[in-house]
N, C-alpha and C positions, 0 to 999 in steps of 0.2 A: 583810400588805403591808409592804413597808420601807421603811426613812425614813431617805433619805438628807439629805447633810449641805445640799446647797441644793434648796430645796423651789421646781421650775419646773413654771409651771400654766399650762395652754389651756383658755380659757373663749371657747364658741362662743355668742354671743349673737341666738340669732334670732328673730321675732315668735311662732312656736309653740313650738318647744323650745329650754331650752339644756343644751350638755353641756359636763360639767367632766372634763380629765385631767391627772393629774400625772405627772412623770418619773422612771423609776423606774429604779436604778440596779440592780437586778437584772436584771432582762430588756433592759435598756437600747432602752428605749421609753415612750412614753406607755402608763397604763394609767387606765382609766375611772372615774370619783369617781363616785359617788349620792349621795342628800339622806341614806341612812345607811349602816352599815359594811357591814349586810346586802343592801343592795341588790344583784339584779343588774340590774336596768333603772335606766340611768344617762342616759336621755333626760327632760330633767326639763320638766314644760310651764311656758312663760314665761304662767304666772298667778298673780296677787297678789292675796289679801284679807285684807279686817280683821274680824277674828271678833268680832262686839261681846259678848257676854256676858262673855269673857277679853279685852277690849281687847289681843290678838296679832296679827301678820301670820303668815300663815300663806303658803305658795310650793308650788307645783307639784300632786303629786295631792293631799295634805292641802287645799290654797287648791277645787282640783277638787270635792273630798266638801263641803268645809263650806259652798260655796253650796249645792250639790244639796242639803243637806240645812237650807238655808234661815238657816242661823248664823251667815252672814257676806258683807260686802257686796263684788262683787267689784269687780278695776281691771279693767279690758277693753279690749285692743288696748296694751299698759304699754310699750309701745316707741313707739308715734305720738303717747304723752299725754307722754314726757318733755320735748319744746320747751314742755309749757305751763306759764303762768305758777301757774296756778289750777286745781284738780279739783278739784270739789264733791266731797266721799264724809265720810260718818258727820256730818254735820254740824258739818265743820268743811271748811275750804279749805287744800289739800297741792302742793305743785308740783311738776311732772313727774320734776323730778329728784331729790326726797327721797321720793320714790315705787318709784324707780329703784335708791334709795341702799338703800331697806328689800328692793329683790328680791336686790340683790347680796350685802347684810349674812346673809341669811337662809341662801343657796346656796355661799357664799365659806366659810360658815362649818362646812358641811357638809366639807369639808376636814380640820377637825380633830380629823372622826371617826377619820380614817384616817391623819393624821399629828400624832398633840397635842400633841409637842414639838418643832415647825415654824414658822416663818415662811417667806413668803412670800419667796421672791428676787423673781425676775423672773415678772410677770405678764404675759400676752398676752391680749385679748379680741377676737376678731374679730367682726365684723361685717360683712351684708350693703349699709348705709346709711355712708357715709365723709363726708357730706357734713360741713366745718368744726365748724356750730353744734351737731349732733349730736354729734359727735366728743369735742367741746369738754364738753358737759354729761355723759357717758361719766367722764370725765377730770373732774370737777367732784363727782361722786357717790361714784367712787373716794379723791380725796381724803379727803370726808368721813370714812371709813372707817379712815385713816391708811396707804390705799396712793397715794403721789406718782409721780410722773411720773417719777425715777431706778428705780422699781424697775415701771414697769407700762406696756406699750405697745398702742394701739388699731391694729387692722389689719387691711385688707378682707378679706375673702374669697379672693382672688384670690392674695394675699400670701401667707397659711398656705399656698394651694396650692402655689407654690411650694417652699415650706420643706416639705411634705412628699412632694412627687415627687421632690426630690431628696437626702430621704435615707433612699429606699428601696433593693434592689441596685440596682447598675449596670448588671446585664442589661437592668431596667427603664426605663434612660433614654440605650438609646446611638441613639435616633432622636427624634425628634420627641412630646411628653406630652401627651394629651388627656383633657378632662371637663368630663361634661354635668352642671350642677346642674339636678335639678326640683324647683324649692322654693313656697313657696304663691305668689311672685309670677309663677313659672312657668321656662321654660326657657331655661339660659344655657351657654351652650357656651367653655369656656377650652385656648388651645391653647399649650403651654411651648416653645419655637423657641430650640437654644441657638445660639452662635457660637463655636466651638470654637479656632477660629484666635486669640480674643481674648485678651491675658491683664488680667485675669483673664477666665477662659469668663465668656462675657455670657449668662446665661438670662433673655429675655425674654418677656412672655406679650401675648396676643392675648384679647381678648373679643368675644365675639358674642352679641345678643341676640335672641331668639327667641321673650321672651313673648307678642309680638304673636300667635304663629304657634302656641304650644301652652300650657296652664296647667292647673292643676288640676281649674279648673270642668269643663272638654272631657272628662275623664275619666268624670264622670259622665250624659254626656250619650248617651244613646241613639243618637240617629242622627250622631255623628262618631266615625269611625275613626282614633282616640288612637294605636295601632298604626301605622298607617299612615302619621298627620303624621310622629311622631317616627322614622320608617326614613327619610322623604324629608331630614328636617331632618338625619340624622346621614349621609345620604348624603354630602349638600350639602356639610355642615362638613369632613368628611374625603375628598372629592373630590382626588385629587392630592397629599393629603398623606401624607409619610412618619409615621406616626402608628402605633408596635407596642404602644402602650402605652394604655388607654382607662380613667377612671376613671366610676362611676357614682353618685353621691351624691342624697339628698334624698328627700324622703317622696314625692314624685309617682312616686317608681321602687317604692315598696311595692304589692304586690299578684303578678298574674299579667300583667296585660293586656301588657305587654313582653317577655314572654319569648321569642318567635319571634325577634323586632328581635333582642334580644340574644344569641341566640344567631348569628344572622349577624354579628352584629360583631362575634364570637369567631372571626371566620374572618380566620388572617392578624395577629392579633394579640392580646397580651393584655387581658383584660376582669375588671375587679375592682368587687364592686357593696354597697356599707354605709354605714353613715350617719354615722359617727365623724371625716371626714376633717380636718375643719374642726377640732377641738377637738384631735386630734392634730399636725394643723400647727401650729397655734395653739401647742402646746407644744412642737414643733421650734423653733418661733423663739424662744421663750423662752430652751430651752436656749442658743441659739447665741448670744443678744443678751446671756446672762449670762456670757458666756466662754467658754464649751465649745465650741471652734470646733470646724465637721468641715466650714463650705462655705466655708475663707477660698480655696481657689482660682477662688469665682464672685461674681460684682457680678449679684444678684438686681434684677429690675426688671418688676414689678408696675404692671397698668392704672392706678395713683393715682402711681405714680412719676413726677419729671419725668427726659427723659433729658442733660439739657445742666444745666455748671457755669457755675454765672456770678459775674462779680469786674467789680472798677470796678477801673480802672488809677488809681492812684495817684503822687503824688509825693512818694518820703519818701526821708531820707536820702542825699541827690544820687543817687539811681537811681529809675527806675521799677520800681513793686511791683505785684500785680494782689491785691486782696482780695476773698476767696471769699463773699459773699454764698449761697452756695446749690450743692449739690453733686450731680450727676448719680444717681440714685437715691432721692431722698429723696420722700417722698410731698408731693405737692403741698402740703395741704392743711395740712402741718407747718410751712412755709417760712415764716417770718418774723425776718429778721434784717435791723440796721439798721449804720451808720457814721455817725461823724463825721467833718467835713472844711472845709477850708479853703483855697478856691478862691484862685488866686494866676493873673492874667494870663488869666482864662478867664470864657467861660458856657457853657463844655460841659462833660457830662460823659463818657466815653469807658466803656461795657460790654463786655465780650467774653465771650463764647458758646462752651463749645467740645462736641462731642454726643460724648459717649461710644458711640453707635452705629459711628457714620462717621470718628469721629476727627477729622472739620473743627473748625476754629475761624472765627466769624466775631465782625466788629464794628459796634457799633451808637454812632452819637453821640447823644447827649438835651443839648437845648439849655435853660438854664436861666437866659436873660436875663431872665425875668419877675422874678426875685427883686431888692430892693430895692438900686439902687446904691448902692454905697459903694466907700471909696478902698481900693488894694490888699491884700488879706490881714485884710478886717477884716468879714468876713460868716463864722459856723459855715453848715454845712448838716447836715442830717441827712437821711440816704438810707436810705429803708427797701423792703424786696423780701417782698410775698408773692403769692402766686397764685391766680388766678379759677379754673384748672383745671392737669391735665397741661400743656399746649401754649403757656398763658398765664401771664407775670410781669407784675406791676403794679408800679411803681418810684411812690415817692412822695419826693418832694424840700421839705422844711421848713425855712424861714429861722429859724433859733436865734437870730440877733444875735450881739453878741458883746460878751458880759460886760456892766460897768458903762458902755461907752461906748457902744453901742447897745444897743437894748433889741428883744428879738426880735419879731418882725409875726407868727408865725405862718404867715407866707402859705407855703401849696403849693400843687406843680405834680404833677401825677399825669401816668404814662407808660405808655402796655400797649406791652409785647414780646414779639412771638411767640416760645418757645424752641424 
C-alpha cells in the first residue's frame, strides 16, 4: 500500500461496525484499513473489552473471542453508554467518553500498520446520531488522543453521502441520486436533487424515514413479507422521480431475501449494492476539506445543514455593514458564533436572512428594550446565534455593561427565528 504524503482518513462510526479508509494516491480513491495489515475484512465490530488478566482493551473480533471465551469483561451497546457520566466495569467507574477514547485509540491506531510514517491530516468520522451533546463528546475523546478540531471533522451520514455520489463519474449523477440505508435502526431512504442553474450547482438532499415501516427485526419474522414491504417502500420513494442512479447500503441488505426487489430496480436504472459507502465518503470529504478540491463548483447541503445566512446589520464606520453570524451550509449543530456591540439611538436589533435556495433575502427586527437603561452609547451587548435544529436559530442577547462605569447585569433576552 502507499503512503502518500497527506494521510486523509474515513472513519464510519456505527453502533455494530466501524470501517476505516484512507486515501490513496495510487488508485486515487479510498481504500479499506483493518485492525491489521493482513486483513481483508475490514468491517470491524464496534466492541470494547477489558481483558483482566492482561489489564488490555482489546476492539472488535479479538474484544468478540475474549468474552466468548470468558477473559474479559465486555462494554455493550459503546455508542449509547458514551453521554454517561459513570459505567461500572472491572470494579472501577469509566465515563462514556474515555471508553470511546479507548475504542478509537485502539482502531485509529490500527492505521499505522499500513502507513507508519504518517500522520493524520484530515480526519472525517461519520456518524448516524448528530445530535450536539453526542457530537460534542465525538469531538471530546478525539481530542484526548491529540486529534483537535483543525485536523478532524464529525459528519452525518447523509453528508459523506453526498461527498461520495458526487465523486463518482458523471454518467452517474446527470439526474437525480438515490439511497436506501438498512441499518439495525432500520430503513432510511436519501434522495440528492441538484439545481444546475445555480452557481455554484446547489446539490441538496432530501431524507425519508421508513423505520416505522421496515427494520431488521421483520426480516426474521416468519409471517411478514420483508420483500414485499421494501418493493412498496422503494416504489413510493421513487414514484415520479427522475432517479438513474440507486445506491444500496447496510447489513439489512446482506442475504438473498431482496433479490427479486432488486433486481426490478435495475430496471431503467443503475443499482450498486456494498457496504463501504459511508467510510469512503467519509474520506471524500476529508480529502476535499484538506485542500484537494474536485467539488468547488457545488455548495453541498446535507439534512443537518442550515440553508439561510444570517448577519445583524450593523453600524460602523459611517456605513452600514451586515456581519455573518452563520453561513448557508453549515450544519446546524456547528453554529455558534457571537458579536460585540454597541447600541447607539436604538432597542432593536435588525437580522437579515438571505436562503441560499431561492435567493430571497428577508428581515427580521428583535426588540431589546428589556436590557438595562442607560445613557447613549454606554451599554456592550453581546449577541450570540446557535441553533435548536436545521430550520431554527436561537439569538441570545447579554448585557456586558460597560467597563468600569457600569458593571454588567448579565441579564438576557433569548429570541427563536425561524431560518
Amino acid at each position: 500500500m502507499d503512503s502518500p504524503r497527506k494521510l486523509i482518513v474515513g472513519y464510519d462510526l456505527c453502533e455494530d461496525y466501524t470501517q476505516i479508509s484512507c486515501f490513496s494516491l495510487k488508485t486515487m480513491e479510498p481504500v479499506p484499513v483493518g485492525i491489521r495489515e493482513q486483513d481483508e475484512q475490514c468491517m470491524i465490530p464496534t466492541v470494547l473489552c477489558f481483558k483482566s488478566e492482561t489489564k488490555q482493551w482489546l476492539v472488535g473480533e479479538e474484544a468478540i473471542s475474549c468474552v466468548a471465551g470468558d477473559y474479559g469483561i465486555p462494554v455493550e451497546n459503546l455508542l449509547d453508554k458514551v453521554l454517561w457520566e459513570e459505567v461500572d466495569l472491572a470494579e472501577q467507574k469509566i465515563s462514556g467518553v474515555v471508553l470511546l477514547e479507548k475504542y478509537l485509540l485502539k482502531t485509529l491506531t490500527a492505521i499505522k500498520n499500513h502507513f507508519p510514517t504518517e500522520q493524520i491530516t484530515k480526519l472525517v468520522v461519520t456518524v448516524r446520531n448528530t445530535e450536539p451533546e453526542f457530537v460534542d463528546k465525538i469531538y471530546e475523546a478525539l481530542s484526548s488522543l491529540g486529534l483537535e478540531r483543525d485536523r478532524v471533522v464529525v459528519m452525518s451520514h447523509a453528508g459523506v453521502y453526498l461527498y461520495y455520489a458526487l465523486n463518482q463519474d458523471k454518467s452517474l449523477r446527470m439526474n437525480d441520486i438515490g439511497m436506501f440505508e438498512f441499518c439495525k435502526e432500520g430503513l432510511y431512504f436519501y434522495q440528492i436533487h441538484m439545481n444546475r442553474r445555480a452557481n455554484p450547482i446547489i446539490a441538496g438532499l432530501l431524507k425519508t424515514d421508513y423505520t416505522d415501516t421496515l427494520n431488521i427485526t421483520m426480516l426474521k419474522q416468519k409471517d411478514i413479507d420483508a420483500a414485499y414491504i421494501f418493493e412498496n417502500v422503494a416504489n413510493n420513494a421513487l414514484y415520479k422521480q427522475i432517479i438513474t442512479t440507486l445506491y444500496l447500503t447496510g447489513r439489512g441488505f446482506d442475504g438473498t431475501w431482496d433479490a427479486e426487489v432488486i433486481k426490478n430496480l435495475c430496471i431503467g436504472r443503475r443499482v450498486f449494492l456494498g457496504q463501504n459507502l459511508f467510510t469512503k465518503g467519509a474520506c471524500y470529504a476529508a480529502k476535499e476539506l484538506a485542500g484537494d478540491l474536485s467539488l468547488q463548483d457545488f455548495l453541498l447541503l446535507n439534512d443537518d445543514m442550515i440553508t439561510s445566512s444570517v448577519s445583524v446589520r450593523v453600524y460602523s464606520d459611517t456605513a452600514y455593514r451586515d456581519l455573518k453570524l452563520a453561513y448557508a451550509g453549515e450544519n446546524w449543530y456547528e453554529v455558534d458564533q457571537s458579536i460585540e456591540v454597541i447600541p447607539e439611538n436604538t432597542v432593536e436589533l435588525e437580522i437579515i436572512l438571505k436562503n441560499i435556495m431561492t435567493g430571497e433575502s428577508s428581515r427580521k427586527i428583535l426588540s431589546v428594550n428589556q436590557m438595562p437603561k442607560r445613557p447613549n452609547r454606554m451599554t456592550r451587548l453581546l449577541i450570540n446565534l446557535t441553533c435548536k435544529d436545521k430550520f431554527t436559530g436561537l439569538f441570545t442577547v447579554t448585557d456586558l455593561g460597560f467597563g468600569e462605569i457600569y458593571t454588567e447585569t448579565g441579564q438576557l433576552v433569548e429570541f427563536i427565528v425561524d431560518l
